[in-house]
N, C-alpha and C positions, 0 to 999 in steps of 0.2 A: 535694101530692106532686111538682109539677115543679120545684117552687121547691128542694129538699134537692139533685137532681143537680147543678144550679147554684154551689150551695157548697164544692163538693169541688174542682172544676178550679180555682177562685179562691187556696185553698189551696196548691194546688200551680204556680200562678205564682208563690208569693210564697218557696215554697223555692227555686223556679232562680233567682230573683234572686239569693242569698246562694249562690251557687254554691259546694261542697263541693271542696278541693282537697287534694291527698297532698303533703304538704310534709315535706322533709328538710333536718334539723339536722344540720350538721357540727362538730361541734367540735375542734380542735386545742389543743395544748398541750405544756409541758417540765415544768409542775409539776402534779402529778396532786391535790392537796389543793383550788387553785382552779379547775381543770375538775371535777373531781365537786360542788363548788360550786355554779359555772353551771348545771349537767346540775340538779343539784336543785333552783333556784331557776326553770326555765325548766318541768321539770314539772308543779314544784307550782300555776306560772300556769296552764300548762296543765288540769292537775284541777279549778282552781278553777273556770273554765271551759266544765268539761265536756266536753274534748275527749275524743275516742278516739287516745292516747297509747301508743309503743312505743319499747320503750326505756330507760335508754340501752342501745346496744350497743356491749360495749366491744371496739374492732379490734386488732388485736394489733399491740404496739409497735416502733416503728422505733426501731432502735439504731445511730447514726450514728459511728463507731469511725474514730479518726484514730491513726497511731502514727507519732514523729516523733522525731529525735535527739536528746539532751539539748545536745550539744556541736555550737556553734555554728560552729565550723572544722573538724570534720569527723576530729580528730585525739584521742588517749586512746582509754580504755577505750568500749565503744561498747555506751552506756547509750542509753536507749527510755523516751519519756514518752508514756503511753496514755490517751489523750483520747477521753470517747462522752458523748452527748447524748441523753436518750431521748426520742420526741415519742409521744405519746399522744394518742388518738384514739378520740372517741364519736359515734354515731349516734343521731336520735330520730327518731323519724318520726311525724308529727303527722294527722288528717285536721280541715280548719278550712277556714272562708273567710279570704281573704289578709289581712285587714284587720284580722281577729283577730289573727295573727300577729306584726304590728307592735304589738299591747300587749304580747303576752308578752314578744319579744323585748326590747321598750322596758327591761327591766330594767338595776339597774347591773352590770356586764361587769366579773370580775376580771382586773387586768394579766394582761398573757400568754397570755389565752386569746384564739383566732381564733375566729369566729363566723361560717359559711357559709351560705347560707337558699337552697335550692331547690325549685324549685315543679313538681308533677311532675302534669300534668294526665291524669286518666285518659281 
């Protein structure tokens, strides 16, 4: 009988060593085909895994709008070229130990997308 309490706190030294962390995926991007890409390539690591996964959340787009003169001297009819950029934006939010993270994230990354890793200690 003394011997069982023994084994329980043993157990639970060996979870705070792998210390549990809330980490956040930022993702950026112009082309929306290869960020929901990464976003599902970064999940599916994740699922495999077994993490406790959220997300993506998709943030609502920045539309970066330039309007500019066609005519370069400033003279004629006064014509307007309308130039926007849209940047798109996901969130995941992961809970994992750090270490895990660096395999998921280890995947190959399509051009153009940014990839931000925050580590949010509760």
């Amino acid at each position: 009988p003394p011997a069982a309490p023994n084994r329980a706190p043993a157990a639970k030294t060996e979870e705070s060593t792998q210390q549990m962390h809330r980490i956040r995926i930022t993702l950026t991007s112009r082309n929306v085909k290869n960020l929901e890409k990464v976003c599902a390539d970064l999940i599916r690591g994740a699922k495999d895994k077994r993490l406790k996964v959220k997300g993506p959340v998709r943030m609502p787009t920045k539309v970066l709008k330039l309007t500019v003169r066609k005519s370069p001297c400033g003279e004629g009819t006064n014509t307007w070229d309308r130039f926007q950029m849209r940047i798109h934006k996901r969130l995941i939010d992961l809970h994992s130990p750090a270490d895990v993270v660096k395999q998921i994230t280890s995947i190959s990354i399509e051009p153009g997308v940014e990839v931000e890793v925050t580590i949010v200690d509760n």
